[in-house]
N, CA, C and O atoms as a GROMACS GRO file, in nm:
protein
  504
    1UNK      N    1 -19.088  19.251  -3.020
    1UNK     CA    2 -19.008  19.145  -3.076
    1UNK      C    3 -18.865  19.162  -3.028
    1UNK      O    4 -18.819  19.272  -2.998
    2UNK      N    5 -18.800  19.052  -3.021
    2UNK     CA    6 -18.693  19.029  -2.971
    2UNK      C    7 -18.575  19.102  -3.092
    2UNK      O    8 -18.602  19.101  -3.212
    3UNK      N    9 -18.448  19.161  -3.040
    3UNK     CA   10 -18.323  19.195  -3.099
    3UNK      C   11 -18.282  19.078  -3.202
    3UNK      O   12 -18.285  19.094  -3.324
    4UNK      N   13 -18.243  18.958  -3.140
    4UNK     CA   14 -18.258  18.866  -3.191
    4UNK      C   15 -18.313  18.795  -3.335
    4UNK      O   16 -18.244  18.745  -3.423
    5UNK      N   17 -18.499  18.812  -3.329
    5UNK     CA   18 -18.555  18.771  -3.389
    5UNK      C   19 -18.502  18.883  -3.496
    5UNK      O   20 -18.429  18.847  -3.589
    6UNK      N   21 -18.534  18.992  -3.484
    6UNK     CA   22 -18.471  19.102  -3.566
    6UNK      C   23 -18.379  19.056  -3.696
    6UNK      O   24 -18.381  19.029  -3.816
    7UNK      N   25 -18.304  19.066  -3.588
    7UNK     CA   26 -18.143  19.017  -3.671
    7UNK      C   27 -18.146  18.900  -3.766
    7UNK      O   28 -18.108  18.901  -3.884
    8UNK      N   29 -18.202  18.788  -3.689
    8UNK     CA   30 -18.202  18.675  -3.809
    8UNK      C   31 -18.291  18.662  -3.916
    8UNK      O   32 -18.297  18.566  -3.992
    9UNK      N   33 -18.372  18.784  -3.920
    9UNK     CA   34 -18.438  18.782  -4.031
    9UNK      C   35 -18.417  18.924  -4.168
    9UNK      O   36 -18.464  18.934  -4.281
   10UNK      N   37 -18.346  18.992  -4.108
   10UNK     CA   38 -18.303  19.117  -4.170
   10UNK      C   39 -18.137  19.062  -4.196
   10UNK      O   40 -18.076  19.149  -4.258
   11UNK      N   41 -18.066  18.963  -4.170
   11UNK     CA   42 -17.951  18.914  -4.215
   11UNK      C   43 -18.021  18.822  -4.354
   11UNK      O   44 -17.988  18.852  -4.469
   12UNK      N   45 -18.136  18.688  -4.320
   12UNK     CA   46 -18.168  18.644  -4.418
   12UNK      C   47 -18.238  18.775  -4.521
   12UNK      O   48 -18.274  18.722  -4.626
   13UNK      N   49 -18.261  18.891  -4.523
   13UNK     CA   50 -18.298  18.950  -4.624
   13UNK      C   51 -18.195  19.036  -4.687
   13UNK      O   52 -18.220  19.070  -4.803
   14UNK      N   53 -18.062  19.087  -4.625
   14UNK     CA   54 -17.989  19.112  -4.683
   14UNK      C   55 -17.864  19.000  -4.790
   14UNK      O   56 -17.798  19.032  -4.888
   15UNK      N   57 -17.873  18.861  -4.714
   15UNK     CA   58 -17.811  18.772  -4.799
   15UNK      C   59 -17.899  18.776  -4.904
   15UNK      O   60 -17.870  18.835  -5.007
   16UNK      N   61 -18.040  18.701  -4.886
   16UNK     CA   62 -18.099  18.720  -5.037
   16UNK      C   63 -18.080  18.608  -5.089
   16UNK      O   64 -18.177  18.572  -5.156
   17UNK      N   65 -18.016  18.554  -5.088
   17UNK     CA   66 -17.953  18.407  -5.170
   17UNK      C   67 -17.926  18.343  -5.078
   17UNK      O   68 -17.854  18.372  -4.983
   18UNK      N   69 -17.994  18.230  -5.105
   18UNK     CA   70 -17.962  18.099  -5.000
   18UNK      C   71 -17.922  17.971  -5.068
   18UNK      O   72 -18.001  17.878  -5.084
   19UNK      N   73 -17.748  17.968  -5.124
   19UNK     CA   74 -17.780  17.851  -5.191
   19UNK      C   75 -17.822  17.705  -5.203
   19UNK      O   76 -17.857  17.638  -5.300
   20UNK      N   77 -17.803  17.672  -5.048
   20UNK     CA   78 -17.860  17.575  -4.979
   20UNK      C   79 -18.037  17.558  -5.003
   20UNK      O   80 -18.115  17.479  -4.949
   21UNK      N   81 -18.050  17.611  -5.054
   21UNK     CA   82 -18.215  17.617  -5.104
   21UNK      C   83 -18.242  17.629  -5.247
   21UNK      O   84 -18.359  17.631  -5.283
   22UNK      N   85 -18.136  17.638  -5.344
   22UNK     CA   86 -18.161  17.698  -5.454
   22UNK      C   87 -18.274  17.589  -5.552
   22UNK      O   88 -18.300  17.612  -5.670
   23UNK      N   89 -18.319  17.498  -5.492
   23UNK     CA   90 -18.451  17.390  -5.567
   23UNK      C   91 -18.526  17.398  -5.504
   23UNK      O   92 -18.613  17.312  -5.500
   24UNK      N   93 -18.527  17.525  -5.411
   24UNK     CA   94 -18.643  17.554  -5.308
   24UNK      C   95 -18.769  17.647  -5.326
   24UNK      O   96 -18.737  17.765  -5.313
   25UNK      N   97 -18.916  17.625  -5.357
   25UNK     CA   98 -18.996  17.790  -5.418
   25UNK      C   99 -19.129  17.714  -5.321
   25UNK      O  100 -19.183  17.606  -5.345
   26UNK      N  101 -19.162  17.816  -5.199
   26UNK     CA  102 -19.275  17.811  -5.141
   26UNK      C  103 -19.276  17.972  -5.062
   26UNK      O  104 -19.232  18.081  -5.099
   27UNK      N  105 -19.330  17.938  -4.965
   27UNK     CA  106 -19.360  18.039  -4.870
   27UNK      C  107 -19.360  18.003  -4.742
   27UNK      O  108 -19.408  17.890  -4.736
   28UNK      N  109 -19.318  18.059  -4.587
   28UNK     CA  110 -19.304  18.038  -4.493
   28UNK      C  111 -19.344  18.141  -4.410
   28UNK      O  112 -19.271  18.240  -4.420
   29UNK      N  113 -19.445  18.152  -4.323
   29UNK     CA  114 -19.458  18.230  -4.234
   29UNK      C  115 -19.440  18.218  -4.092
   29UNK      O  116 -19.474  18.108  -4.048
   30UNK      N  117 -19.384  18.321  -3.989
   30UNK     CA  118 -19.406  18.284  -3.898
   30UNK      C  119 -19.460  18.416  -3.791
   30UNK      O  120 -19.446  18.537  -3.775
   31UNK      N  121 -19.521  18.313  -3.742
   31UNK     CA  122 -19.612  18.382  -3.587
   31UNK      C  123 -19.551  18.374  -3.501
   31UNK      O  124 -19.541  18.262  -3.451
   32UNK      N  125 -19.487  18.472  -3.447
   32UNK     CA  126 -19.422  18.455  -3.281
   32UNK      C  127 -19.470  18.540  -3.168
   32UNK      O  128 -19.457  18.663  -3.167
   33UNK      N  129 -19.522  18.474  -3.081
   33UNK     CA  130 -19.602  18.541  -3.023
   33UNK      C  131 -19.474  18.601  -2.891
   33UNK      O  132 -19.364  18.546  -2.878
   34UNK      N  133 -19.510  18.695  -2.823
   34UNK     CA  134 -19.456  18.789  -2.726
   34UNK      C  135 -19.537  18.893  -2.659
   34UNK      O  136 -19.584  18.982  -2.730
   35UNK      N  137 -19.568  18.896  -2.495
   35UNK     CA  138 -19.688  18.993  -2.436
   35UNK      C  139 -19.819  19.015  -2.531
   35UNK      O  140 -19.850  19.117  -2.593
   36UNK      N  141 -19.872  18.921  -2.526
   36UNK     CA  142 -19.995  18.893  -2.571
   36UNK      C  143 -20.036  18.957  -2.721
   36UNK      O  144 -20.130  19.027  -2.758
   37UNK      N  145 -19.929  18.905  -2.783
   37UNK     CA  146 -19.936  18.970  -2.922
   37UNK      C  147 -19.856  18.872  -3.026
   37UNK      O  148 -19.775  18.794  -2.976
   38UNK      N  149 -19.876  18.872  -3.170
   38UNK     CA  150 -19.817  18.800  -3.257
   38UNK      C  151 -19.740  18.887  -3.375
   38UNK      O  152 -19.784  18.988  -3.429
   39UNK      N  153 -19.630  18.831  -3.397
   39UNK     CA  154 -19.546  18.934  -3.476
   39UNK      C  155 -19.563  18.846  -3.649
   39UNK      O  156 -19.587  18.726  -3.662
   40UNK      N  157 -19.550  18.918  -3.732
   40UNK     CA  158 -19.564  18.771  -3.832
   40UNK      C  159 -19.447  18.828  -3.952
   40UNK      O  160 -19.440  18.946  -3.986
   41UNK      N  161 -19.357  18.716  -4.006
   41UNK     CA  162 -19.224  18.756  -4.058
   41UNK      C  163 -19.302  18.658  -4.204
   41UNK      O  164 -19.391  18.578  -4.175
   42UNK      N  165 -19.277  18.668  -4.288
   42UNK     CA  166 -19.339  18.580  -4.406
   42UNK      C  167 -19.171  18.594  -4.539
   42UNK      O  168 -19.111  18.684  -4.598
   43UNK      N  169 -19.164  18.447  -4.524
   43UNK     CA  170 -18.998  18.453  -4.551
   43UNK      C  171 -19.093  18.356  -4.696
   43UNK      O  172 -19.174  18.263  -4.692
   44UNK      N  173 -19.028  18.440  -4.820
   44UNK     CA  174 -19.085  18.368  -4.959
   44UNK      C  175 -18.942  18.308  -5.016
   44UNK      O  176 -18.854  18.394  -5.012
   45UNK      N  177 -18.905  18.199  -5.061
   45UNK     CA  178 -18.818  18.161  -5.133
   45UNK      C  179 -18.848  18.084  -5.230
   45UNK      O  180 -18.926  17.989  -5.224
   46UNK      N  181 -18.736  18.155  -5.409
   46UNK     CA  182 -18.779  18.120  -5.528
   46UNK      C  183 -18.661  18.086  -5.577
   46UNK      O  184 -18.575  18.170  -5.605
   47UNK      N  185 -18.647  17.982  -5.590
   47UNK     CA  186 -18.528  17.901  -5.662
   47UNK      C  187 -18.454  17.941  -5.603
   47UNK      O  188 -18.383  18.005  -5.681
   48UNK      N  189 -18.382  17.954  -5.421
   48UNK     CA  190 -18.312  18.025  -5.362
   48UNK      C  191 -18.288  18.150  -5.285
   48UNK      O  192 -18.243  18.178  -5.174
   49UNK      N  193 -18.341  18.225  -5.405
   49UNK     CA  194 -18.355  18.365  -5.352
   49UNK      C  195 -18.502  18.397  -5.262
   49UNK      O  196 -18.622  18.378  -5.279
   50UNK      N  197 -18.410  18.460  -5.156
   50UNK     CA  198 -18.475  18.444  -5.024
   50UNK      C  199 -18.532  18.636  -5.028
   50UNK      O  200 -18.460  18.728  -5.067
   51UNK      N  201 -18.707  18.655  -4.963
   51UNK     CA  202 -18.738  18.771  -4.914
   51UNK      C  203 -18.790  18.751  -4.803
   51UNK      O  204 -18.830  18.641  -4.764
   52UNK      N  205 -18.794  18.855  -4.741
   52UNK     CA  206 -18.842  18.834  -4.599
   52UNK      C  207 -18.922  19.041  -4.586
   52UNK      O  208 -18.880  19.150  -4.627
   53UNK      N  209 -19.073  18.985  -4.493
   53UNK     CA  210 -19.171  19.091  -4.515
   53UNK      C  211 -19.218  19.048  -4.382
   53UNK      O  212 -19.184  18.944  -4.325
   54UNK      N  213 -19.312  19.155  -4.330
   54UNK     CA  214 -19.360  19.090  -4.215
   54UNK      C  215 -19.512  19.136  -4.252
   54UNK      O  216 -19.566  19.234  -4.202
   55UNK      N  217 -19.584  19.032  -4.370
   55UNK     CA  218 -19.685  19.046  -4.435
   55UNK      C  219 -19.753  18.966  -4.339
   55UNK      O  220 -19.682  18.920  -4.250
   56UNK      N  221 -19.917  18.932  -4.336
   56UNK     CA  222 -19.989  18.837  -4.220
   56UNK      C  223 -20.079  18.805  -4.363
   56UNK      O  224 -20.195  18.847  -4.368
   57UNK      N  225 -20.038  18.750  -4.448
   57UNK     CA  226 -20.089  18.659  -4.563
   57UNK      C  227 -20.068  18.524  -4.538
   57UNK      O  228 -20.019  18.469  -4.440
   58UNK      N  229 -20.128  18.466  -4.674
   58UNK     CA  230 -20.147  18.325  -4.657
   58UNK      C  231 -20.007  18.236  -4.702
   58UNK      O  232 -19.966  18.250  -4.818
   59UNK      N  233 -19.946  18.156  -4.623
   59UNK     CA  234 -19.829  18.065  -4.687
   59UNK      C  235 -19.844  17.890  -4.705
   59UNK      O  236 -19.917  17.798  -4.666
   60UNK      N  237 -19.740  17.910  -4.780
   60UNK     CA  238 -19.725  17.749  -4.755
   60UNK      C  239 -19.732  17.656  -4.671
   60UNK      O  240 -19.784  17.545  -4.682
   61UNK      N  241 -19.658  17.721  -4.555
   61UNK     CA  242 -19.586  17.625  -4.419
   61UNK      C  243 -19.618  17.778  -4.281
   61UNK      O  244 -19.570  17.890  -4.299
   62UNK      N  245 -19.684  17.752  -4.189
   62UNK     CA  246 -19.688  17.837  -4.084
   62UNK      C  247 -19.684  17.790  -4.033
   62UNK      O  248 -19.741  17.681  -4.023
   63UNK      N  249 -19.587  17.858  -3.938
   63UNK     CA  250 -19.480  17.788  -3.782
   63UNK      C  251 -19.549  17.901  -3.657
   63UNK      O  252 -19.593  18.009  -3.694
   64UNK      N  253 -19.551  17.875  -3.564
   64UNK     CA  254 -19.628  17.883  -3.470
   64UNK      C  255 -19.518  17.861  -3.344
   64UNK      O  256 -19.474  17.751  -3.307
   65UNK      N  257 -19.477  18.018  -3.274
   65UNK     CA  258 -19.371  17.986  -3.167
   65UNK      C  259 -19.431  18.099  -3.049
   65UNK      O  260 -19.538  18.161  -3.055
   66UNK      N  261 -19.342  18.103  -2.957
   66UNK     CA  262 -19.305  18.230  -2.855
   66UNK      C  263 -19.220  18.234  -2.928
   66UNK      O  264 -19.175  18.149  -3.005
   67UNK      N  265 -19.170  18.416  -2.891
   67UNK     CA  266 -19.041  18.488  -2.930
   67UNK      C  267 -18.914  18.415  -2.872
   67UNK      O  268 -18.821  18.391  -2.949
   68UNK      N  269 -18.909  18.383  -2.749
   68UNK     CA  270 -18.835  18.274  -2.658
   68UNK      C  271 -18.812  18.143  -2.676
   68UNK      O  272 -18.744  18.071  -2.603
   69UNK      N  273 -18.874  18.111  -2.784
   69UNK     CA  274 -18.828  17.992  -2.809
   69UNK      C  275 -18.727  18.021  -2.982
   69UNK      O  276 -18.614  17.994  -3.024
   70UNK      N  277 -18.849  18.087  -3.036
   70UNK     CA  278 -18.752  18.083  -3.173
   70UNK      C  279 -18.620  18.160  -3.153
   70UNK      O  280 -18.536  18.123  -3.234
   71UNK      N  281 -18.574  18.266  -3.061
   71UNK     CA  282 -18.470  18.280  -3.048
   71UNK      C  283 -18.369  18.164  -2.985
   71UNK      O  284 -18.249  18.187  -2.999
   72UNK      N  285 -18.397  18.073  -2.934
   72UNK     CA  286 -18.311  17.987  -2.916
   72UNK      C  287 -18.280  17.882  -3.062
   72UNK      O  288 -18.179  17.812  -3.076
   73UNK      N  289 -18.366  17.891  -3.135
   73UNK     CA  290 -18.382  17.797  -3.259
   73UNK      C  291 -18.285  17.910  -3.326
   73UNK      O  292 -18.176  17.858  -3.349
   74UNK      N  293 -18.288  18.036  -3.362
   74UNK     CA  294 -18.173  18.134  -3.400
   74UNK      C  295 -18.050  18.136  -3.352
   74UNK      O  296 -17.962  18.187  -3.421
   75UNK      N  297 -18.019  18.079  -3.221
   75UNK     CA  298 -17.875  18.104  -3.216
   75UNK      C  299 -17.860  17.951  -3.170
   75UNK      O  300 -17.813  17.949  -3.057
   76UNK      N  301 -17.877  17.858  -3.206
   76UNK     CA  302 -17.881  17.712  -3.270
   76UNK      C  303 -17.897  17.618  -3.090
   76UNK      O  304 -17.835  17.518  -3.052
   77UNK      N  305 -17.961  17.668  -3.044
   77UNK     CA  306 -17.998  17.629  -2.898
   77UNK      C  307 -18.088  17.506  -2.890
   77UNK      O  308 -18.076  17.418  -2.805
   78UNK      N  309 -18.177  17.508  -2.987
   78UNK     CA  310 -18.262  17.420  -3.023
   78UNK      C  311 -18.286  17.448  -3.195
   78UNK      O  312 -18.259  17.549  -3.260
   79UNK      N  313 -18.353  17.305  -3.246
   79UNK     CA  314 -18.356  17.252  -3.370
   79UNK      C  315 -18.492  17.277  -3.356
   79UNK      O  316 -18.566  17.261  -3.259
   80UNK      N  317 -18.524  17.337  -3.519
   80UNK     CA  318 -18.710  17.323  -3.539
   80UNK      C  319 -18.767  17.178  -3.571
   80UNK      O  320 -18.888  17.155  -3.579
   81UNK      N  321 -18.650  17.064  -3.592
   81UNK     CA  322 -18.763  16.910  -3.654
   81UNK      C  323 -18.787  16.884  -3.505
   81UNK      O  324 -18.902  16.877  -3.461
   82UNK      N  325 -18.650  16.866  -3.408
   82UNK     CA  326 -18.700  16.820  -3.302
   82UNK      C  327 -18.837  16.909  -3.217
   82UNK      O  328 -18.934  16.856  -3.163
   83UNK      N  329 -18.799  17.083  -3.229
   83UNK     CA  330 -18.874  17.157  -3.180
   83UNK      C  331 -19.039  17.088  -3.172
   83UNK      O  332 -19.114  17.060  -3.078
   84UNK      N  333 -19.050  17.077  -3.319
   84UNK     CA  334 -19.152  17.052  -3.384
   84UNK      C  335 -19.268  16.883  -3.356
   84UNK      O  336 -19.387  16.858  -3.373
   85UNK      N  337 -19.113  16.781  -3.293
   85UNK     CA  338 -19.159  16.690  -3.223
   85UNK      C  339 -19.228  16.669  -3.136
   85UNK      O  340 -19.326  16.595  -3.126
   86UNK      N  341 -19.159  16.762  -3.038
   86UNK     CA  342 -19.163  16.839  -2.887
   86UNK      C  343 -19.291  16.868  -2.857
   86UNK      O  344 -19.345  16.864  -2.747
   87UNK      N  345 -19.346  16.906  -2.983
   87UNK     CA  346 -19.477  17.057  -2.979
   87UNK      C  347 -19.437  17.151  -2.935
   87UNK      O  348 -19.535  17.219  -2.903
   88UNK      N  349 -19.342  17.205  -2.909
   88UNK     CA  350 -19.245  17.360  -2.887
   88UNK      C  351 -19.279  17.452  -3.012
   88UNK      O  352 -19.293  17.569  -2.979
   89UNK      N  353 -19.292  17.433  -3.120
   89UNK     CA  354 -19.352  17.454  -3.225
   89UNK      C  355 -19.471  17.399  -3.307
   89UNK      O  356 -19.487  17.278  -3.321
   90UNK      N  357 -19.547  17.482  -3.356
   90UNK     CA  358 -19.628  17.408  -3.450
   90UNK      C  359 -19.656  17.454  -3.583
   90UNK      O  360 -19.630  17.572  -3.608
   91UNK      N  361 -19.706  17.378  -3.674
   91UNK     CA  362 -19.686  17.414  -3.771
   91UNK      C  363 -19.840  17.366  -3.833
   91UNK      O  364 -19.928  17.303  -3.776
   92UNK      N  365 -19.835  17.426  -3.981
   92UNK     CA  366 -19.978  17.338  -4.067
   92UNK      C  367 -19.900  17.429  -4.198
   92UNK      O  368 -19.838  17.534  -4.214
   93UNK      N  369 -19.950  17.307  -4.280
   93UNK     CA  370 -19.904  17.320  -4.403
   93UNK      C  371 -19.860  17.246  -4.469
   93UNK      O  372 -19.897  17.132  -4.442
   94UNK      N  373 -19.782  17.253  -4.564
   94UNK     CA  374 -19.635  17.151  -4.622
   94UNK      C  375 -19.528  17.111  -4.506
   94UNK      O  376 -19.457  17.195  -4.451
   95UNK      N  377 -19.525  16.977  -4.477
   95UNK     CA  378 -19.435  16.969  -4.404
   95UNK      C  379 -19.289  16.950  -4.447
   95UNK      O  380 -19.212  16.893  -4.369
   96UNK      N  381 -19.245  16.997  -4.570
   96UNK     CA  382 -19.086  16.985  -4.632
   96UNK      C  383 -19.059  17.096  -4.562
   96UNK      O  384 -18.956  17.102  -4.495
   97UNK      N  385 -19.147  17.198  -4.567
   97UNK     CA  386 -19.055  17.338  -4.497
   97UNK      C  387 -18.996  17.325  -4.389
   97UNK      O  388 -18.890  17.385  -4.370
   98UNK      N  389 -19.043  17.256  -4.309
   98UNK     CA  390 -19.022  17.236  -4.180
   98UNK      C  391 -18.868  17.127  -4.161
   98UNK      O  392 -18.774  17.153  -4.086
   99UNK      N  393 -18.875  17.056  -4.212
   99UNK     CA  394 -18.732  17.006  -4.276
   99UNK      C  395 -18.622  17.094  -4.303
   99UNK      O  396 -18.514  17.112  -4.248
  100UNK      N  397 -18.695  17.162  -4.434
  100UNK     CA  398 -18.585  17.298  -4.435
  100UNK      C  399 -18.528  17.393  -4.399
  100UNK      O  400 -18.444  17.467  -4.450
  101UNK      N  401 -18.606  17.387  -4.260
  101UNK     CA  402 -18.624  17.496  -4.167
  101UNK      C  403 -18.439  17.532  -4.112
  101UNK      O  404 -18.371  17.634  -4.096
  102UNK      N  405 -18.416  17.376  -4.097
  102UNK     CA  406 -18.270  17.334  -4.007
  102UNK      C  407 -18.194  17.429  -4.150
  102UNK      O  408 -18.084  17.463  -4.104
  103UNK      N  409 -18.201  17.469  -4.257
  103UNK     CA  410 -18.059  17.500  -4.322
  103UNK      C  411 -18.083  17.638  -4.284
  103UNK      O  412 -17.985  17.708  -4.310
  104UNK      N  413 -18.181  17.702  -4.230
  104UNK     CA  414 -18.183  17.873  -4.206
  104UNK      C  415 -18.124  17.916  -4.076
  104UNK      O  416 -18.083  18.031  -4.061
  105UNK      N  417 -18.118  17.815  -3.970
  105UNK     CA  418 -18.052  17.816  -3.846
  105UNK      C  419 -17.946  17.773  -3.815
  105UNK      O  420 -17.912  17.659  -3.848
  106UNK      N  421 -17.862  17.860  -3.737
  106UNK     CA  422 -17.704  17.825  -3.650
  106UNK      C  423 -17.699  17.663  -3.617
  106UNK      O  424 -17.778  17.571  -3.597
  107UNK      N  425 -17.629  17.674  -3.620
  107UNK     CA  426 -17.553  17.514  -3.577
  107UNK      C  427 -17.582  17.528  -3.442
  107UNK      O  428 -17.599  17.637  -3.387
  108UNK      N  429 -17.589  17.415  -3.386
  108UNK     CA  430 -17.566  17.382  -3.206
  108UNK      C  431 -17.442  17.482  -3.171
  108UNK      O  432 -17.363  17.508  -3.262
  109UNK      N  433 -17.428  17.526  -3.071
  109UNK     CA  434 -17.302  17.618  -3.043
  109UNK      C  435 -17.191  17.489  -3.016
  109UNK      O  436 -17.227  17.396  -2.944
  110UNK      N  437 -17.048  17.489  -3.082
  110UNK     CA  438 -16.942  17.406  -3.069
  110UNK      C  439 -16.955  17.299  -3.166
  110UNK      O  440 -16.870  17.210  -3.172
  111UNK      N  441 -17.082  17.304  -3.262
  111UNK     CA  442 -17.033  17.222  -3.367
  111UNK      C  443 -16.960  17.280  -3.479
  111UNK      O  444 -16.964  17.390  -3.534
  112UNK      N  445 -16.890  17.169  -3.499
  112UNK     CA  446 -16.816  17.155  -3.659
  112UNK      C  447 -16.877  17.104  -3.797
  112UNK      O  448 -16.978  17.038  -3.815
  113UNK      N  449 -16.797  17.149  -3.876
  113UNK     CA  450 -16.865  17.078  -4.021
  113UNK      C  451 -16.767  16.972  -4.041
  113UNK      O  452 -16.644  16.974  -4.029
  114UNK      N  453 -16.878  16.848  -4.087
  114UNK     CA  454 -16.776  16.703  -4.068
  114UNK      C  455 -16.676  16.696  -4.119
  114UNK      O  456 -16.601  16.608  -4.076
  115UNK      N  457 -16.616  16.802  -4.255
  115UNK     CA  458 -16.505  16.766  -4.339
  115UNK      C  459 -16.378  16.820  -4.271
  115UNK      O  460 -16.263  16.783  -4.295
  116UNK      N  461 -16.432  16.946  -4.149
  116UNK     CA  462 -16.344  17.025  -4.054
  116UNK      C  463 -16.272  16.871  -3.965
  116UNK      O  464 -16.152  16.843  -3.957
  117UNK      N  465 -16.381  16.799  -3.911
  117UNK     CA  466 -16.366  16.731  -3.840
  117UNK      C  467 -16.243  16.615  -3.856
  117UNK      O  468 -16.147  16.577  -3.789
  118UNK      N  469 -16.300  16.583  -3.978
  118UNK     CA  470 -16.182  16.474  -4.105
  118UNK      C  471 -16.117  16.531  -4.117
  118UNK      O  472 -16.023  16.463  -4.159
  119UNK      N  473 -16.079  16.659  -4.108
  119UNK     CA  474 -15.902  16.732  -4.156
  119UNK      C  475 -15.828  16.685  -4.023
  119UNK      O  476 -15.723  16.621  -4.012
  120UNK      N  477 -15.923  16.741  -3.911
  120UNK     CA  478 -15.861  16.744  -3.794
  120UNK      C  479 -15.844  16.592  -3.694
  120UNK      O  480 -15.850  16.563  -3.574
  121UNK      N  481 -15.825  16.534  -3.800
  121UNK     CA  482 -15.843  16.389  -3.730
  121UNK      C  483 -15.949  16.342  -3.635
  121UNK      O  484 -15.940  16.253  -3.551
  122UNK      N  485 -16.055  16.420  -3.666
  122UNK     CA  486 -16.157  16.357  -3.569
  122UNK      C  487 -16.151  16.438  -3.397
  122UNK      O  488 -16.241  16.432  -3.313
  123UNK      N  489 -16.056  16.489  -3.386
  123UNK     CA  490 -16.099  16.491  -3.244
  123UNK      C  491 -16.146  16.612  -3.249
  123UNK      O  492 -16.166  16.680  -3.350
  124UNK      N  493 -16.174  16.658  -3.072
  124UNK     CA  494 -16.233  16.776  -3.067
  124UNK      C  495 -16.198  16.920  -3.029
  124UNK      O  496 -16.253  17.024  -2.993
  125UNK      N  497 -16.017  16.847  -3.070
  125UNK     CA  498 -15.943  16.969  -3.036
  125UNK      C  499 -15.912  17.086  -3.182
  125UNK      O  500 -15.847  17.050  -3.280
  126UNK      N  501 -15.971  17.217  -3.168
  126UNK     CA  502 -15.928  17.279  -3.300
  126UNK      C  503 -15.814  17.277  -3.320
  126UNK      O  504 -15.769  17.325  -3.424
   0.00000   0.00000   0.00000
């Protein structure tokens, strides 16, 4: 498994709290495959509070990647709805997770948050 993949899932287990989710209670697993093998991260969130295990149980929502791709979905390179359009990903399950997927991942690199944007008069100079 990738450094990467690592990181963004041992950061979501040390935050722990996601308040952007806090009306959120399912289960999410994911399979990422790398040299002919599958790694599996099983991210549970209950009213917010976020765990992350790399259990190969049953979830709500299972996402279905290469290591190479979900690291680009980690450092906001690509989006999982569009991913998911694409077939770059796949999934079975509940499809809200997959929706929700976008609040666990980086922004596009060089975006702003719109209210940044409205301070700054709109343009795209910081």
């Amino acid at each position: 498994m990738s450094e990467t993949t690592r990181e963004f899932f041992d950061a979501l287990e040390r935050h722990g709290h996601e308040r952007l989710l806090k009306k959120t209670n399912g289960t999410i697993r994911f399979d990422l495959e790398h040299d002919h093998q599958v790694d599996h991260w099983l991210v549970e969130i209950r009213g917010g509070a976020v765990r992350v295990s790399q259990q190969n149980s049953d979830a709500d929502t299972v996402v279905r990647s290469d290591n190479a791709f979900f690291d680009r979905m980690v450092r906001g390179e690509a989006k999982p709805l569009p991913a998911w359009l694409r077939n770059d990903i796949t999934t079975e399950g509940k499809f809200q997770f997959i929706v929700l997927l976008e609040r666990l991942f980086a922004p596009p690199p060089g975006a702003r948050h719109p209210r940044l944007a409205v301070r700054d008069g709109g343009s795209d100079e910081k």
